[in-house]
FIBABA-327745 format. One line per 5 residues: their letters; for each residue y, x, z of N, C-alpha, C, O. Coordinates in pm, whole numbers. Layout:
<atoms>
A	Y X Z Y X Z Y X Z Y X Z | ...
</atoms>
This chain:
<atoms>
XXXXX	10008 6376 7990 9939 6439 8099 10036 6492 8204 10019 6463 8323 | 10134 6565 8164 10242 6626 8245 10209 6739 8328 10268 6759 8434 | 10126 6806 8288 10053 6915 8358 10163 7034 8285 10178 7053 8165 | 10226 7099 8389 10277 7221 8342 10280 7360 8391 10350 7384 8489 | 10201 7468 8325 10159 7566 8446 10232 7648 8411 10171 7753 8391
XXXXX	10352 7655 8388 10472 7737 8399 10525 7730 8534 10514 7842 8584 | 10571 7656 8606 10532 7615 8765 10452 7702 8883 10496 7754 8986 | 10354 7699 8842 10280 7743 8978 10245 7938 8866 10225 8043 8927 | 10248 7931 8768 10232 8059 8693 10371 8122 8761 10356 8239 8796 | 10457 8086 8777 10635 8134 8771 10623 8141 8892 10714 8218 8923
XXXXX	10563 8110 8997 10592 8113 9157 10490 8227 9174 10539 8326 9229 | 10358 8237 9140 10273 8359 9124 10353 8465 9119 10379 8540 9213 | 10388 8472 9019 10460 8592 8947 10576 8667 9046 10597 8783 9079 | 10641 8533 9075 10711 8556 9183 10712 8613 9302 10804 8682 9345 | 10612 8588 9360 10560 8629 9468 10485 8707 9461 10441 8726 9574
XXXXX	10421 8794 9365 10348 8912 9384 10450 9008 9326 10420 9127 9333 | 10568 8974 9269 10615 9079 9191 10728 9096 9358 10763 9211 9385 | 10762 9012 9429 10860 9060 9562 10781 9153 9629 10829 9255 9676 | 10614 9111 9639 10547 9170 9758 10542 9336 9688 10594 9431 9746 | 10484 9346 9578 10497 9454 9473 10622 9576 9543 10615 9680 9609
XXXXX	10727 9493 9485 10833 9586 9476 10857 9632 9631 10867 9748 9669 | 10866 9508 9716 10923 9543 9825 10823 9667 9903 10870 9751 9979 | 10662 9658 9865 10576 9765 9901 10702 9927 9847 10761 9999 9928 | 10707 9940 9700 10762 10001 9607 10848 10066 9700 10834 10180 9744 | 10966 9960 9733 11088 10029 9817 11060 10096 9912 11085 10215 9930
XXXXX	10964 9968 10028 10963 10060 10171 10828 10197 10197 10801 10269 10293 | 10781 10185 10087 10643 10319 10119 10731 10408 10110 10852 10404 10084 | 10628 10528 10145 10629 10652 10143 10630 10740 9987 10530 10769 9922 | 10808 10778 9946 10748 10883 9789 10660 10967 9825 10624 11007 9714 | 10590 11032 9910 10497 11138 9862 10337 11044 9810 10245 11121 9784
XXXXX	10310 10920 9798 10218 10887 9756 10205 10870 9588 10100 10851 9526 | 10347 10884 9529 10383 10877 9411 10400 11017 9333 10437 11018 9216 | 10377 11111 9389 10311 11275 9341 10182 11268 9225 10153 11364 9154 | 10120 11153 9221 9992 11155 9129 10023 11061 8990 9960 11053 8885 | 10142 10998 9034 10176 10938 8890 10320 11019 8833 10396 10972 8749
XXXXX	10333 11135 8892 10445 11217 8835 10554 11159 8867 10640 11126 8785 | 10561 11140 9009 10698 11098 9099 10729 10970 9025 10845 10933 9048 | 10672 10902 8956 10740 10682 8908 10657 10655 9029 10548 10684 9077 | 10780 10574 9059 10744 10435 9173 10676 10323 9116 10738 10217 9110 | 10537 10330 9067 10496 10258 8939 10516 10120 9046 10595 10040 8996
XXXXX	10461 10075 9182 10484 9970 9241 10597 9904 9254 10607 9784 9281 | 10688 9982 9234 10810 9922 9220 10910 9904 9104 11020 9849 9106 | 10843 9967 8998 10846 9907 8870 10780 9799 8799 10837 9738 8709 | 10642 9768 8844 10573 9680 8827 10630 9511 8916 10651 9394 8885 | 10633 9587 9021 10662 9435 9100 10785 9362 9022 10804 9243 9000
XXXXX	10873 9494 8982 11023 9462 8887 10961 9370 8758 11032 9271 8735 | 10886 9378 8701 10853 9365 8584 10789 9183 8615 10821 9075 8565 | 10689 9222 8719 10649 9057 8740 10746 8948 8783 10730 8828 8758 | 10870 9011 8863 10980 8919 8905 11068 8886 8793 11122 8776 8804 | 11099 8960 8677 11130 8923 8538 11075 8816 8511 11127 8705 8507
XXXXX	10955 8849 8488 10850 8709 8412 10868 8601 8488 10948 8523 8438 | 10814 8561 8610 10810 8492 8713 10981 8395 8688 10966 8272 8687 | 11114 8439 8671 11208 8433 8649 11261 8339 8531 11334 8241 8517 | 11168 8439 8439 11175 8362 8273 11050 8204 8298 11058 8091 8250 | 10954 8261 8382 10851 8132 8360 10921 7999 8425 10913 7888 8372
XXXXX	11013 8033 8584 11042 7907 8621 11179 7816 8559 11215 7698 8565 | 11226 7924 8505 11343 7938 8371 11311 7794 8309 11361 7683 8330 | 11218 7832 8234 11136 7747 8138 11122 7677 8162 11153 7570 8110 | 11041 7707 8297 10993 7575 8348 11110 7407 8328 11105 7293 8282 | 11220 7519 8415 11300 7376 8457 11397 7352 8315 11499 7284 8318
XXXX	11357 7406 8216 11469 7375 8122 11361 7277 8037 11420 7211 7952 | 11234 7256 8040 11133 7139 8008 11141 7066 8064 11119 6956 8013 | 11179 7072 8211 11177 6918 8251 11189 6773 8203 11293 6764 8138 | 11134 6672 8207 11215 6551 8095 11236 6531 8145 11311 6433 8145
</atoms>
């Protein structure tokens, strides 16, 4: 079949975890007063650009 959704899963990831973080960096800390000062957006976006990382990882180390 050759269908591999590590690919377009790994570019997802990718791209919501930049938009994520980069929100993370450039906002405003006083909106982060209600989660007890964590930049949860910019830990999270961190976390999806990991995965995203490991998925296209994968990806290309399956290639045949």
């Amino acid at each position: 079949m050759g269908l591999d959704i590590r690919w377009p899963m790994g570019l997802l990831f990718l791209l919501l975890g930049a938009i994520l973080a980069g929100y993370g960096v450039l906002s405003d800390p006083a909106i982060y007063a209600r989660s007890l000062g964590l930049n949860v957006n910019l830990w999270w976006g961190a976390v999806l650009l990991v995965s995203g990382v490991v998925m296209v990882a994968l990806a290309r180390r399956a290639r045949p």
